[in-house]
KOLTORDO-621851 format. One record per residue (C-alpha): z, y, x. Coordinates in nm, 2 decimals. Example, Ala and Ser with C-alpha at 12.3 -4.5 7.8 and 13.67 -1.06 7.14 Angstrom:
% KOLTORDO-621851
z / y / x
0.78 / -0.45 / 1.23;
0.71 / -0.11 / 1.37;
This chain:
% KOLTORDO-621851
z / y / x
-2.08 / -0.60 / 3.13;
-1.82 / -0.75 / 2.92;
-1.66 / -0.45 / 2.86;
-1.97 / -0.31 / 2.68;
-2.05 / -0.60 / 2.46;
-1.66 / -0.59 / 2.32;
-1.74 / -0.16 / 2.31;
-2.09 / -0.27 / 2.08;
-1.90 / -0.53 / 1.89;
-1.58 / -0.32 / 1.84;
-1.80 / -0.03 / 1.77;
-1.88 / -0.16 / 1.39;
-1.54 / -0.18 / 1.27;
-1.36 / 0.16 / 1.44;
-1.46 / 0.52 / 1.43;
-1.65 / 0.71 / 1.70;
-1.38 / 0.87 / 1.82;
-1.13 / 0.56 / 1.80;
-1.41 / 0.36 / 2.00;
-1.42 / 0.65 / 2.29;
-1.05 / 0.63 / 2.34;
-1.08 / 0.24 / 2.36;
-1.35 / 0.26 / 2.61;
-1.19 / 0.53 / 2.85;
-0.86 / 0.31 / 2.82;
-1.03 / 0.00 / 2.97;
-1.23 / 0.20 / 3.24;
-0.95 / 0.38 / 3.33;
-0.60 / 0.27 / 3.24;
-0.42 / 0.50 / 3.42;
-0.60 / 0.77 / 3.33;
-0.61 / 0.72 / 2.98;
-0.24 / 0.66 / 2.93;
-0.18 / 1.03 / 3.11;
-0.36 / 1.20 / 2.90;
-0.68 / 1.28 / 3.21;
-0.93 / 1.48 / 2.98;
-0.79 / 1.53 / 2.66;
-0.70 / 1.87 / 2.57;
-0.35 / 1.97 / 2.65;
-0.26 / 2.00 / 2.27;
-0.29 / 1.64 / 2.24;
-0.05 / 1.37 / 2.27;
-0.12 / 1.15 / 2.58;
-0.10 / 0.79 / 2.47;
0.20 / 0.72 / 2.69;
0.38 / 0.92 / 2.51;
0.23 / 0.75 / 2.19;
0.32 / 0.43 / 2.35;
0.72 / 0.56 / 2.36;
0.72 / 0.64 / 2.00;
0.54 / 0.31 / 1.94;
0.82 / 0.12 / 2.13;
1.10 / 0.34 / 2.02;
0.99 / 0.17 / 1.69;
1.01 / -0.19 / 1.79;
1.31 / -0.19 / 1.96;
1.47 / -0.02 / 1.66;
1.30 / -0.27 / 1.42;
1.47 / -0.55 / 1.59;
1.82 / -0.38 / 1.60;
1.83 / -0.33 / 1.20;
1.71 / -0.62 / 1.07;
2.03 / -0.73 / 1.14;
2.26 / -0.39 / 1.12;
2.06 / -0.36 / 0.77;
2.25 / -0.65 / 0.63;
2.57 / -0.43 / 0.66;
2.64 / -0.45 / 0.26;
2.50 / -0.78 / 0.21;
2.81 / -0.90 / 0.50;
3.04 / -0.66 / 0.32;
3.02 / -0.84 / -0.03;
2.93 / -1.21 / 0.04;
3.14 / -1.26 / 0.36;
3.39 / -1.05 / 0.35;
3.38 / -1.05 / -0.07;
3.53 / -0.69 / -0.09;
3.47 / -0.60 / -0.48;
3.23 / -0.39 / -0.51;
3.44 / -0.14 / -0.69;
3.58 / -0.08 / -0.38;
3.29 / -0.03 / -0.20;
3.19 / 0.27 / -0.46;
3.52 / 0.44 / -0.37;
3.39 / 0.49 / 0.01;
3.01 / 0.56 / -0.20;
3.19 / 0.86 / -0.39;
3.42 / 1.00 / -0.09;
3.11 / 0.97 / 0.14;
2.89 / 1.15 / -0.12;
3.14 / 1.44 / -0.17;
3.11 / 1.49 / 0.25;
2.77 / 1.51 / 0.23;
2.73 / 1.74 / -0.06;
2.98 / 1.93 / 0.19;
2.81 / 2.01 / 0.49;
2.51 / 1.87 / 0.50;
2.26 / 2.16 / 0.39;
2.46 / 2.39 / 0.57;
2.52 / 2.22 / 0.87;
2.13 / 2.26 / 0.87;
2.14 / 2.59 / 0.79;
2.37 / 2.68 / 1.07;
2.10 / 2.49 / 1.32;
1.85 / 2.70 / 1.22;
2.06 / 3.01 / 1.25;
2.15 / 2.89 / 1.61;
1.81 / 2.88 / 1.71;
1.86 / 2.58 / 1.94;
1.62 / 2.50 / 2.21;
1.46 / 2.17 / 2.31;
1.65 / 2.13 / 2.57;
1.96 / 2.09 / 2.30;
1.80 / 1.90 / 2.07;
1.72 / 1.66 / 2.31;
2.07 / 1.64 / 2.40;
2.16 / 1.61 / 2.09;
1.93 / 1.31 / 2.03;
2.07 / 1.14 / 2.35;
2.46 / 1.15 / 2.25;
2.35 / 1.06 / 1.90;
2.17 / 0.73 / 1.99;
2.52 / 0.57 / 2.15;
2.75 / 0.72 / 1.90;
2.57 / 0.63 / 1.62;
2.48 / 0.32 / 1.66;
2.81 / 0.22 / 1.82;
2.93 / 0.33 / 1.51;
2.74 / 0.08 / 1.29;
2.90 / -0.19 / 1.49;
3.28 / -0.08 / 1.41;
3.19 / -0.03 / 1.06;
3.08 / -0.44 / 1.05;
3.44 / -0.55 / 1.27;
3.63 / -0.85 / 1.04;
3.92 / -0.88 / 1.25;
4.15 / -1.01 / 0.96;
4.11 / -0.67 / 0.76;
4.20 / -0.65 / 0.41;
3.92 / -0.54 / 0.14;
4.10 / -0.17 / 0.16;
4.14 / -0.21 / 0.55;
3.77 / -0.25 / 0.59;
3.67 / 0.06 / 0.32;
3.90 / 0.25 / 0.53;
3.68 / 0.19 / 0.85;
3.37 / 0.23 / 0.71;
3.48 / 0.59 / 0.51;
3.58 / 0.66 / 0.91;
3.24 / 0.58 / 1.05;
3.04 / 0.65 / 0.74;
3.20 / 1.04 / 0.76;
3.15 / 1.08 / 1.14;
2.80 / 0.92 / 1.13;
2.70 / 1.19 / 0.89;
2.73 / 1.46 / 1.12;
2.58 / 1.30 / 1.40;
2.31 / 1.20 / 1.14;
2.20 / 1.53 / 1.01;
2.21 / 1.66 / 1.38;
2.01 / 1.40 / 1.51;
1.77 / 1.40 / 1.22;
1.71 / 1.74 / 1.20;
1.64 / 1.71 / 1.63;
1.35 / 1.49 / 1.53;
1.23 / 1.71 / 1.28;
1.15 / 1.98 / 1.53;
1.06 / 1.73 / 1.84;
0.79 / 1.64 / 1.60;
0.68 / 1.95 / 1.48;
0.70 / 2.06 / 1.87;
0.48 / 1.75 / 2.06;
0.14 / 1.96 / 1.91;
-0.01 / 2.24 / 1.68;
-0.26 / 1.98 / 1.51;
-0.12 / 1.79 / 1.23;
-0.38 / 1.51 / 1.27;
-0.18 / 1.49 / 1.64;
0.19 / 1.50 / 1.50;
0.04 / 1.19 / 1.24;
-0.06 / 0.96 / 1.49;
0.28 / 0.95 / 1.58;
0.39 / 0.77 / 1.26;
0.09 / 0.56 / 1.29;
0.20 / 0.43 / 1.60;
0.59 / 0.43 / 1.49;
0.46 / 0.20 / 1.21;
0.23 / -0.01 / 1.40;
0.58 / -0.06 / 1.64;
0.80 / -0.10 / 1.32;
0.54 / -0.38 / 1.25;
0.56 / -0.56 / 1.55;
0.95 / -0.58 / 1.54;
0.90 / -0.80 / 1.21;
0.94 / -1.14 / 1.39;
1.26 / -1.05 / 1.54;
1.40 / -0.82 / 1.21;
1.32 / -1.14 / 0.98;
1.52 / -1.35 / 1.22;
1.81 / -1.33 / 1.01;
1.66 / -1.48 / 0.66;
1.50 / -1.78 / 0.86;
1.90 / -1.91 / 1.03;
2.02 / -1.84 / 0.66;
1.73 / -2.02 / 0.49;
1.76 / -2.33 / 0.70;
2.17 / -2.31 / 0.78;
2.12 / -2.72 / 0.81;
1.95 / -2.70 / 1.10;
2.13 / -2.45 / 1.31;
2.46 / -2.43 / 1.16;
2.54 / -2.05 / 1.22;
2.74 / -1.86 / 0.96;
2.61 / -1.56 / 0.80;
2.89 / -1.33 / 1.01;
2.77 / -1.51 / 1.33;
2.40 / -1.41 / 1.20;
2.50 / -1.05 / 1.11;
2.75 / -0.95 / 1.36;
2.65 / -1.17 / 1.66;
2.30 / -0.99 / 1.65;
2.35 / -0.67 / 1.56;
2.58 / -0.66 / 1.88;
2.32 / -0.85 / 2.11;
2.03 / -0.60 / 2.01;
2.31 / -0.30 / 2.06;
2.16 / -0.16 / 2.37;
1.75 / -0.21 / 2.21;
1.90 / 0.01 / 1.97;
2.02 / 0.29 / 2.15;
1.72 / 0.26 / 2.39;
1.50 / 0.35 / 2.11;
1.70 / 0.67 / 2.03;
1.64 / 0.79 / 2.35;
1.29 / 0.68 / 2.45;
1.13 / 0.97 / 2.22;
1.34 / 1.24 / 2.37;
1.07 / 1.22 / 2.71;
0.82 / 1.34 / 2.52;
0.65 / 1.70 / 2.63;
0.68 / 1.99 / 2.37;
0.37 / 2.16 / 2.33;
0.43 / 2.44 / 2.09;
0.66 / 2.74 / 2.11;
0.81 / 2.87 / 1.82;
0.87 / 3.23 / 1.94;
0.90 / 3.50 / 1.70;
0.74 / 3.83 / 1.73;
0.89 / 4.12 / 1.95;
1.02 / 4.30 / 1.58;
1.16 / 4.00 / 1.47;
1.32 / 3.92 / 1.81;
1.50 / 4.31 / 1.78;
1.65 / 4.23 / 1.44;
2.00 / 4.08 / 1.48;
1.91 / 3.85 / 1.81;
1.69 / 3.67 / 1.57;
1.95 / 3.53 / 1.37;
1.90 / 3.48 / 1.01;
2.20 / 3.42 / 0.85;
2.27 / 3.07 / 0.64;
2.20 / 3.25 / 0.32;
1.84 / 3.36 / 0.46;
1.76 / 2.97 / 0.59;
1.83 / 2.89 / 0.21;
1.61 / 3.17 / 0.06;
1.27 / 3.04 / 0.29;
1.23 / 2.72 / 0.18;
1.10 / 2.86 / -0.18;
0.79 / 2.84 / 0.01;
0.78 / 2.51 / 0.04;
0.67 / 2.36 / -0.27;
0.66 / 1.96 / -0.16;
1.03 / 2.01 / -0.07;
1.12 / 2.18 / -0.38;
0.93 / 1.88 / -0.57;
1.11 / 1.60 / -0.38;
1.46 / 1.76 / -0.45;
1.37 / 1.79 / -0.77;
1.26 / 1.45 / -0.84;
1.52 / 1.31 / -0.60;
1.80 / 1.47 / -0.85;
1.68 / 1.30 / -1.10;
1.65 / 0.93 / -0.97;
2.00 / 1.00 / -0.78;
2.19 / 0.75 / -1.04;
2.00 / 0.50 / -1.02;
2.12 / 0.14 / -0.95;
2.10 / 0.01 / -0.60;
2.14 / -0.33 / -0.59;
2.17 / -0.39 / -0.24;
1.99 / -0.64 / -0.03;
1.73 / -0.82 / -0.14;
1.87 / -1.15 / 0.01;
2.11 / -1.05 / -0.30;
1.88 / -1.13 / -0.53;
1.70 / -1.44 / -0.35;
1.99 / -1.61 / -0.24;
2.12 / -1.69 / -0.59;
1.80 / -1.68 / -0.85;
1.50 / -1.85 / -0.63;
1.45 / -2.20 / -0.67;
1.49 / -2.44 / -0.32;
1.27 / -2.59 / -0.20;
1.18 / -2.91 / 0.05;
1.01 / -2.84 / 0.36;
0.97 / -3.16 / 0.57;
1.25 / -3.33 / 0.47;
1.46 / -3.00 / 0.49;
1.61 / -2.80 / 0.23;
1.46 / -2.39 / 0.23;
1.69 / -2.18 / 0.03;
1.62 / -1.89 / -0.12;
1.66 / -1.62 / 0.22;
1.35 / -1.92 / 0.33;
1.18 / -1.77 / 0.07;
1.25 / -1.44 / 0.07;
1.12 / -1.46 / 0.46;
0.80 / -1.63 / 0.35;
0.75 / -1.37 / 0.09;
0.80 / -1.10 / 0.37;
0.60 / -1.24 / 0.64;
0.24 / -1.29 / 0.43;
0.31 / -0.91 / 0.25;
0.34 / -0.82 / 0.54;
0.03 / -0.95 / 0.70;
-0.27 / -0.67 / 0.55;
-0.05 / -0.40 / 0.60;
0.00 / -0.49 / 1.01;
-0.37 / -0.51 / 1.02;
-0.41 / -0.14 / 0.82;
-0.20 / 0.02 / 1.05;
-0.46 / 0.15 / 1.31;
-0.70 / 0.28 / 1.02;
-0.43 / 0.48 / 0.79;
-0.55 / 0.82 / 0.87;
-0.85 / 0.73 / 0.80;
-0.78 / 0.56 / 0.47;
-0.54 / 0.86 / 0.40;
-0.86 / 1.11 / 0.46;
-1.09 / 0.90 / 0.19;
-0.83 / 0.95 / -0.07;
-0.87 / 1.32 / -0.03;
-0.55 / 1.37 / 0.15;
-0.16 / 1.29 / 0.19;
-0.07 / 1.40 / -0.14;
-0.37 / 1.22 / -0.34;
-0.23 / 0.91 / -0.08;
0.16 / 0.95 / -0.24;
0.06 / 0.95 / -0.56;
-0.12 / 0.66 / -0.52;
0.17 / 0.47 / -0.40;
0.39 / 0.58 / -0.69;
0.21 / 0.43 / -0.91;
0.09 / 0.10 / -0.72;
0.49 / 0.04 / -0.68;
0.53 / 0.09 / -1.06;
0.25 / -0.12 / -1.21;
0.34 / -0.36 / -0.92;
0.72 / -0.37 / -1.06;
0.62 / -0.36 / -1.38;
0.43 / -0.68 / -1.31;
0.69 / -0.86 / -1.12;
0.91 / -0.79 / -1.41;
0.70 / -0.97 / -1.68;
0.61 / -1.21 / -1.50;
0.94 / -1.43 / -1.34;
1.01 / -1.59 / -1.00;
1.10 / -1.92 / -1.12;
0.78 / -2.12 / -1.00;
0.55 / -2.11 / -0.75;
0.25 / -1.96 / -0.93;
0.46 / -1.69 / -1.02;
0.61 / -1.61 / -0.68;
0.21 / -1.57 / -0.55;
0.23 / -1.29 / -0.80;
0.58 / -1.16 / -0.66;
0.40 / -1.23 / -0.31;
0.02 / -1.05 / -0.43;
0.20 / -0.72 / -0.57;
0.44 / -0.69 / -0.28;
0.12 / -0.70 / -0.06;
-0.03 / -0.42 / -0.23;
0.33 / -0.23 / -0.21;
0.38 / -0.29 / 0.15;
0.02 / -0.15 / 0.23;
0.04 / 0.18 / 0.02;
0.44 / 0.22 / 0.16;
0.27 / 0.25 / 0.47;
0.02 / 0.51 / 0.46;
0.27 / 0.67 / 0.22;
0.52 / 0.71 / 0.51;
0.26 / 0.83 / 0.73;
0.13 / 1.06 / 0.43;
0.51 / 1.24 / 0.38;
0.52 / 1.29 / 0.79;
0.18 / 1.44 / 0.73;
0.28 / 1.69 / 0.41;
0.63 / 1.78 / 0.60;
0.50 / 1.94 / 0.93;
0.19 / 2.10 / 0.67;
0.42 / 2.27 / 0.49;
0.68 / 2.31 / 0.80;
0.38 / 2.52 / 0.89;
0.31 / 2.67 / 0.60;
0.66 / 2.83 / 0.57;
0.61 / 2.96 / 0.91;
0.31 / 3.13 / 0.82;
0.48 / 3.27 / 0.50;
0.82 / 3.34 / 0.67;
0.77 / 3.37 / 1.07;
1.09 / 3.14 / 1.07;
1.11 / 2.75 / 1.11;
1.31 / 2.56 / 0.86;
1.29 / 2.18 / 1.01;
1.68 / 2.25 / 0.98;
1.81 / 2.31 / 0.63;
1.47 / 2.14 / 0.48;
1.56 / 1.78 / 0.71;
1.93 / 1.81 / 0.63;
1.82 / 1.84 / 0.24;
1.60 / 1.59 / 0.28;
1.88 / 1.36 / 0.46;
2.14 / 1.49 / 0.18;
1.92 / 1.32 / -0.10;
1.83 / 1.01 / 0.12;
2.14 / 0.92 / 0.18;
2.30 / 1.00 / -0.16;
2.05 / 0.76 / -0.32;
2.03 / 0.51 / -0.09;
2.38 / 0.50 / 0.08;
2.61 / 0.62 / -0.19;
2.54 / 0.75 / -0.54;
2.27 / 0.44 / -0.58;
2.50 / 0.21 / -0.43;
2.82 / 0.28 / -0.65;
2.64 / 0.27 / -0.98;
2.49 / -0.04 / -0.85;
2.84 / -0.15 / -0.77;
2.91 / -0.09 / -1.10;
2.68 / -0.28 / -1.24;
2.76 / -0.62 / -1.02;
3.13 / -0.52 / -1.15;
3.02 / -0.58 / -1.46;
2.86 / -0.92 / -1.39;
3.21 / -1.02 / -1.25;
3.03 / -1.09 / -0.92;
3.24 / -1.14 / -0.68;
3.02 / -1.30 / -0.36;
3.09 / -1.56 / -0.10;
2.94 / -1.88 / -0.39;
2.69 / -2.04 / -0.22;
2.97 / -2.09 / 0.05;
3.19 / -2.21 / -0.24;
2.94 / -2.45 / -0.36;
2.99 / -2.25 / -0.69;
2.75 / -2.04 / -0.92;
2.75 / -1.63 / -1.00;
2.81 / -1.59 / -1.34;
2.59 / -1.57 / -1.58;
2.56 / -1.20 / -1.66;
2.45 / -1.20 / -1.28;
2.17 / -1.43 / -1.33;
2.10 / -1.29 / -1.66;
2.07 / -0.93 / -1.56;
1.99 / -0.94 / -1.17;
1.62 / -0.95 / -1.21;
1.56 / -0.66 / -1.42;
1.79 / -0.46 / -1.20;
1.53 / -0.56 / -0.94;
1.19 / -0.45 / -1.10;
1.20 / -0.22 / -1.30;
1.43 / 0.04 / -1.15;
1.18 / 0.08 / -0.89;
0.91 / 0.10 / -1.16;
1.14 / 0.41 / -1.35;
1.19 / 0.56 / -1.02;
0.83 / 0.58 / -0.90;
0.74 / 0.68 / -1.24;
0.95 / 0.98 / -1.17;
0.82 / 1.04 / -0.82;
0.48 / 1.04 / -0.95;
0.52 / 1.29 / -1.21;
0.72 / 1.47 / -0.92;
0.37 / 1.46 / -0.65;
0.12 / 1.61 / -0.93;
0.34 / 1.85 / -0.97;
0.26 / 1.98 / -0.61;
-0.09 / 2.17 / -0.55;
-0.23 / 2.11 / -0.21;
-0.57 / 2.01 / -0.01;
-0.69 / 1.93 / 0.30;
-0.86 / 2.23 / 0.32;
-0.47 / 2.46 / 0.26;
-0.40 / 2.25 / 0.58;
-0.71 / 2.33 / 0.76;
-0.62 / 2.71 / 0.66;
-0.30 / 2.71 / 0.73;
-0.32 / 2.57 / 1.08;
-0.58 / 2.80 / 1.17;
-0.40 / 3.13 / 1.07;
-0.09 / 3.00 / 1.24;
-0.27 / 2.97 / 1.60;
-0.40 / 3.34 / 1.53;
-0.04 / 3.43 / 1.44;
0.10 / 3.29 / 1.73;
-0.15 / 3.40 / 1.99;
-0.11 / 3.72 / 1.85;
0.28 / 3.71 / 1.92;
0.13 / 3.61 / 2.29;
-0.02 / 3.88 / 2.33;
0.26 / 4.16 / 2.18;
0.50 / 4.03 / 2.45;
0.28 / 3.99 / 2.75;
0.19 / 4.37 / 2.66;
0.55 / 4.47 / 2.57;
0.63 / 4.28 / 2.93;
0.38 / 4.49 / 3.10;
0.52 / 4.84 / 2.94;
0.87 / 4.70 / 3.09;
1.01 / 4.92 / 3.35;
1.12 / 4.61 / 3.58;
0.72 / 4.56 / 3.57;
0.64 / 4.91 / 3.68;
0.47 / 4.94 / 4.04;
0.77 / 5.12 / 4.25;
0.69 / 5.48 / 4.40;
């Protein structure tokens, strides 16, 4: 009886089909998290509830392995001109073998069975790895670029294996797109729930009075507690079931064991058009300045302020600022797809969020943080940012297995590998490396030199001059950029719907080839 008046209550906020799921969960658990009656190209929600978890656990671990650069320059004060030496040399690796250690993936043809492999070593190593990198033990400021060149080199191989394994797990758990999406949806809604435990961090540092720990303690201390969280969410996704096969047709499989060569992984992704457009756009916002950490800004420029008799600096503020941004989108989280449909799509969705992030910028820019009423601005445009970032995320997952497919349908060849190492190539170039050294350049100029609030000193003025700018309106050029970049880009709903369905005939035709082919077998002949 209960159950069906929270069914008829529930029933005026969620869809039909949302409302069915939430019934047969509560009737019969068990059931319902195995998948019982749902048809076999959909993702059981235990498997939903791994990807969802995978995303918690991970969320705890970087909230505090995230604040890797903010140690690097405030604690251990290592100029940041030295830090865009190990930006540069790390760069150059990538440029080096990232695409075609894609490339070379897809020309190997791996298996699942691999990739899952691969997945499994790469959880340990890599996040192993981001421990090292944050070691103090005494090192000097060249000592500790040293290391992290080290880890920063071996992590990118393991990287652009493992990300490229996740490419095709993803494409691989189901045929239907609207499948492979909830599993961002429910990544998010995990990423969410980690929040509490990821902000940890800001709240010791904004109220260091009251528990006395030291940013290192903070940083280093955590990131090694929530160690094994971290590789247990690398690994929990790899027990998912694969429910497509990408076999090629009995031709293809006769011409050079199916083997294109490095060259030929290249040439196919001229198909896809979102890829080409993100490259493209990603080129040109490569240089642009990466501050860092946002505690970088918030520590030195936001005013302090007394709560209960206690002094909140500015990481209390920054935390504050986080947590009610944060708030609408946790409570979007289970209705993205369907927000993501009204707009008329992912792309209509990423465009969106281009331009919400640049008027939001633009906004933040004009008008200051130094007061309260303006820092409820700061607070209301971040809100808005932090709810279109997340159907935006779910929106690119979306558009990359779409067009995954649509290459497939163009090509008869998958291209999760050269496409996701690309992808990774640009990601971590701007966010890692080229962004960060011109960004190091630019605190070089300030003659920032970190570690003042624990000197009782101020950053110079350049610093405070020039550090909120930095902060706005690159983001507000970039997305301008990435904008112009997505309306480049031609595609619907209704491409999707096509593509998807010609696929299915294409590969139940190749099905059918080899179970006739099999049949015409002599090892199948009756014996006389």
């Amino acid at each position: 009886m209960y159950i069906n008046k929270f069914l008829k209550l529930l029933g005026r906020f969620v869809p039909t089909q949302t409302l069915e799921n939430i019934e047969e969960g509560l009737r019969n658990p068990i059931r319902w998290l195995r998948g019982g009656g749902i048809p076999p190209e959909h993702i059981t929600p235990w498997e939903l509830l791994l990807f969802s978890l995978s995303s918690v656990l991970g969320g705890m671990s970087d909230g505090y392995t995230g604040k890797r650069d903010f140690l690097y320059k405030e604690v251990y004060r290592i100029p940041p001109n030295y830090l865009s030496v190990a930006g540069i040399i790390t760069s150059l690796w990538d440029a080096a073998n990232d695409p075609f250690l894609g490339a070379w993936i897809d020309k190997k043809r791996f298996g699942m069975p691999q990739f899952r492999t691969i997945m499994r070593i790469s959880a340990f190593t890599g996040h192993t790895l981001n421990i090292i990198k944050m070691i103090d033990g005494g090192l000097s400021a060249w000592q500790h670029v040293a290391l992290l060149l080290f880890c920063n080199m071996a992590q990118d191989i393991i990287g652009t294996l493992d990300s490229v394994a996740w490419q095709k797990l993803g494409a691989s758990v189901s045929p239907l797109t609207q499948q492979r999406t909830r599993i961002s949806v429910w990544r998010n809604m995990g990423g969410q729930a980690a929040g509490p435990i990821a902000s940890l961090p800001m709240f010791f540092m904004g109220f260091k009075d009251v528990f006395g720990f030291s940013d290192y303690q903070i940083i280093f201390v955590g990131s090694c507690l929530l160690l094994p969280f971290a590789v247990t969410a690398s690994i929990l996704p790899t027990f998912v079931r694969q429910r497509v096969d990408f076999s090629q047709t009995i031709e293809e499989s006769q011409e050079d064991d199916v083997k294109p060569s490095i060259i030929d992984s290249f040439r196919i992704i001229k198909h896809n058009r979102y890829f080409i457009a993100n490259s493209i756009a990603g080129l040109i916002t490569v240089f642009s300045p990466d501050i860092g950490d946002e505690l970088m800004v918030y520590r030195y420029l936001m005013p302090k302020f007394n709560v209960f008799g206690r002094e909140m600096s500015g990481e209390g503020v920054l935390l504050i600022k986080q947590a009610i941004s944060g708030i609408p989108a946790t409570f979007m989280q289970a209705f993205n797809r369907q927000i993501i449909n009204k707009m008329g799509g992912p792309l209509r969705a990423q465009k969106l969020n281009s331009i919400i992030i640049a008027v939001s910028k633009l906004i933040q820019y004009f008008v200051g943080y130094n007061s309260i009423p303006k820092l409820a601005v700061t607070i209301l445009t971040e809100t808005l940012i932090n709810a279109s970032r997340n159907w935006d995320g779910i929106a690119g997952t979306m558009l990359n297995y779409e067009f995954y497919d649509y290459v497939e349908l163009k090509t008869g060849r998958r291209s999760e590998g050269v496409t996701a190492a690309i992808n990774g190539l640009f990601s971590k170039i701007i966010t890692n490396n080229i962004g960060l050294v011109t960004g190091n350049a630019f605190l070089q100029w300030t003659g920032y030199k970190g570690g003042y609030l624990a000197d009782g000193t101020t950053p110079p003025e350049r610093y405070m001059k020039y550090m909120w700018p930095m902060y706005t309106l690159i983001p507000m050029l970039d997305n301008t950029i990435w904008t112009i970049a997505r309306c480049a880009v031609k595609w619907t709903p209704e491409d999707r719907d096509n593509t998807e369905r010609e696929l299915a005939e294409r590969r139940a035709a190749i099905l059918t080839e080899k179970e006739e082919q099999n049949k015409k077998s002599p090892l199948n002949r009756p014996s006389e």
